[in-house]
C-alpha positions as CSV (number, residue, x, y, z in Angstrom):
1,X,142.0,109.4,133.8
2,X,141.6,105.6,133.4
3,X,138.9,104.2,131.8
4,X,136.3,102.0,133.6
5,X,135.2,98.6,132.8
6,X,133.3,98.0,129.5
7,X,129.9,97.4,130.4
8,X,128.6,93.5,130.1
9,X,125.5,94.5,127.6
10,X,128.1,96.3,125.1
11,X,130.5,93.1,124.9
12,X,127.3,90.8,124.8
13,X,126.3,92.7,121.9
14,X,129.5,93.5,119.7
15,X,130.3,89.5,120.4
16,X,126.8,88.7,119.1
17,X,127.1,91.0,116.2
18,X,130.2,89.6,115.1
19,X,129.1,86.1,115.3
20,X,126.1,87.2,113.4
21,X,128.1,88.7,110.6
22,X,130.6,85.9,110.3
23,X,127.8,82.9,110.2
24,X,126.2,85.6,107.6
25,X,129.0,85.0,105.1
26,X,127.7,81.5,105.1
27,X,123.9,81.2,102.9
28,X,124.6,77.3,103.2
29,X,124.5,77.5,107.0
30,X,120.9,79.1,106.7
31,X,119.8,76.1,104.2
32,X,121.0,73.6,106.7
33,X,119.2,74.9,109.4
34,X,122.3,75.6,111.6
35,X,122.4,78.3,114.4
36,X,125.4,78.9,116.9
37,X,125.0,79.0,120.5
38,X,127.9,81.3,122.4
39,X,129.1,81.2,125.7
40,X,132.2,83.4,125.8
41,X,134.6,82.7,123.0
42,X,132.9,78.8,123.2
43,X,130.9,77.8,120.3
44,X,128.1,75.4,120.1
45,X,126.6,74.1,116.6
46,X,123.3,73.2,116.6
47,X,121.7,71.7,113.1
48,X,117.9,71.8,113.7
49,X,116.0,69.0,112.5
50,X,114.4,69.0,109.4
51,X,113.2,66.2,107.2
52,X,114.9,67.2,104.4
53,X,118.2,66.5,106.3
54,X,116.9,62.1,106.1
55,X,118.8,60.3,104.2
56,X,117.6,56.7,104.6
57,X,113.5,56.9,105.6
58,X,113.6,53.4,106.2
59,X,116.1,54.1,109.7
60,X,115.2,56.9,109.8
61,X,119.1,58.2,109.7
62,X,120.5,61.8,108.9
63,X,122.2,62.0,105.3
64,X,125.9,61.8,105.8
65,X,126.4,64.6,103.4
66,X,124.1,67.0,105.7
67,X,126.3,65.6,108.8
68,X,129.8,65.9,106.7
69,X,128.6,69.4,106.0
70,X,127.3,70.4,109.8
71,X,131.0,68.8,110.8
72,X,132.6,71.2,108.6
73,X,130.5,74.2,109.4
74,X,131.2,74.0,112.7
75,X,134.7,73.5,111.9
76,X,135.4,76.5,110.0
77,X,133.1,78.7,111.7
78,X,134.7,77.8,115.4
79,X,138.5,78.2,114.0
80,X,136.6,81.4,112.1
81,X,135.6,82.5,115.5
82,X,139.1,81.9,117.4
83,X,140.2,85.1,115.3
84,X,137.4,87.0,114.9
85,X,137.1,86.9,118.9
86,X,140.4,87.9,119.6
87,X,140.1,90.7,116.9
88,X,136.7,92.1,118.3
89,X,138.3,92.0,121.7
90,X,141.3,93.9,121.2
91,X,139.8,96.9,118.7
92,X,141.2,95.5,115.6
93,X,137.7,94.7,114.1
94,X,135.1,97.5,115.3
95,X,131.4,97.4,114.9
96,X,131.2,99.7,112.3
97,X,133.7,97.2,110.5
98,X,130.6,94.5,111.0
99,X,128.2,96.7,110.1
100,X,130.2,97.6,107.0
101,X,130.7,93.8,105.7
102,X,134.0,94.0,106.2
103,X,135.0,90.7,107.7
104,X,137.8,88.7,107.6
105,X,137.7,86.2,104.5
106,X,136.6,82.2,106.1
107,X,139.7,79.4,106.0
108,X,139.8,77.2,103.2
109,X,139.6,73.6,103.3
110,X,142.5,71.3,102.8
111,X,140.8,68.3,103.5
112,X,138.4,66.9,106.0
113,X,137.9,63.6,107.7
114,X,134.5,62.3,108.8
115,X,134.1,59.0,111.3
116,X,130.5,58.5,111.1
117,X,130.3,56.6,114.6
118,X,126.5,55.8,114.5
119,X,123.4,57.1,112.3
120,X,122.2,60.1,113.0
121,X,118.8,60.4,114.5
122,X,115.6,62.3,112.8
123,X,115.9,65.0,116.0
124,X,118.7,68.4,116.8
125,X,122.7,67.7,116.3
126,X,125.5,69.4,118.3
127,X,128.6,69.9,117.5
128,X,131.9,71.9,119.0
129,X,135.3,72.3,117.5
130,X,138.2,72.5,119.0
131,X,141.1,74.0,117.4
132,X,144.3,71.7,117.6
133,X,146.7,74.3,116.2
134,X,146.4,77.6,114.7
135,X,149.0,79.3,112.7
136,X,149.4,82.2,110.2
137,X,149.1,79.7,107.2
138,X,147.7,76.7,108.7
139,X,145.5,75.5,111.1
140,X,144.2,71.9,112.5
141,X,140.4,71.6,114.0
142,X,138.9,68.7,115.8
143,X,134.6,68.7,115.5
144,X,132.8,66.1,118.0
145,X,129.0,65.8,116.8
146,X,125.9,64.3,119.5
147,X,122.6,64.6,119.7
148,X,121.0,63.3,123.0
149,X,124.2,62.6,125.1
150,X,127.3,64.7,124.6
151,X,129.5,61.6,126.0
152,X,127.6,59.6,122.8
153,X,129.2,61.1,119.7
154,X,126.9,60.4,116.1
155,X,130.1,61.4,114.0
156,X,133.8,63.6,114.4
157,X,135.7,65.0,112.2
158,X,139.2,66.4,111.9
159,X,139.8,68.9,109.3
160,X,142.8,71.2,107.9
161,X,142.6,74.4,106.4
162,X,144.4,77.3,104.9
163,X,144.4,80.6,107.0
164,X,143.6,83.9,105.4
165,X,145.1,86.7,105.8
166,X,143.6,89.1,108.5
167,X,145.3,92.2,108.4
168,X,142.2,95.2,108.2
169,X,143.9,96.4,104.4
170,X,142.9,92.9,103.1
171,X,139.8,92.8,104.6
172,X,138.4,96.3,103.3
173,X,139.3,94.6,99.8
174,X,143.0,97.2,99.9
175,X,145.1,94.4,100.1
């Protein structure tokens, strides 16, 4: 007997559990005001505006720290998401796995490269990574950040970052 297609609502909500659970990891993501918009496997970053995210009041203009940070949120969290995606797809991490806190642990940063093109202005960033190359050690990720015009980047950044290991032993703290 073959099984039918899954239906939509049940992939709609194991993708947005897992998402959940892997920006969940994160407290610093909470503090910055960021939230993820998903579309498929694609990833959006959104950094809502918040005052405390001005670094020169005279501009106004976003801190470059908070924008160095958002870069590299949405960084880790998209080439985060490449795998977890993949993983929830194919029945290697299940829902009770996310329910359980047992996620895969986040890439680690090599080092990170922000062009600040323009300030940032006192209203909502974007940003969307793309992931350049992804190995079993190493990866390289691409981050393009706007705010009113996606054509009219603010700042990018190009990061690369130490893969973790995903097998399920490591990741239920066995391994």
């Amino acid at each position: 007997m073959t099984r039918g297609p899954e239906p939509v609502q049940k992939i709609k909500e194991r993708r947005d559990k897992a998402l959940k659970a892997l920006v969940g990891q994160v407290p610093y993501i909470r503090f910055l005001g960021v939230s993820f918009d998903r579309r498929g496997d694609e990833l959006t970053a959104v950094m809502h505006y918040d005052e405390k995210l001005i670094g020169n009041p005279f501009l106004p203009a976003l801190h470059g720290g908070a924008t160095a940070a958002f870069l590299e949120i949405a960084a880790i969290i998209g080439l985060a998401w490449s795998r977890i995606f993949e993983m929830t797809e194919n029945g290697v991490l299940t829902l009770e796995d996310l329910e359980a806190g047992n996620m895969p642990d986040l890439p680690k940063t090599i080092d990170f490269t922000v062009d600040y093109l323009r300030p940032g202005l006192p209203r909502d960033a974007y940003a969307r990574a793309r992931v350049n190359r992804s190995g079993r050690r190493y990866a390289s990720v691409h981050v393009e950040a706007w705010q009113d015009r996606r054509d009219r980047l603010f700042a990018q950044a190009t990061g690369h970052f130490l893969m973790p290991r995903t097998d399920m032993a490591d990741m239920a703290g066995q391994g």
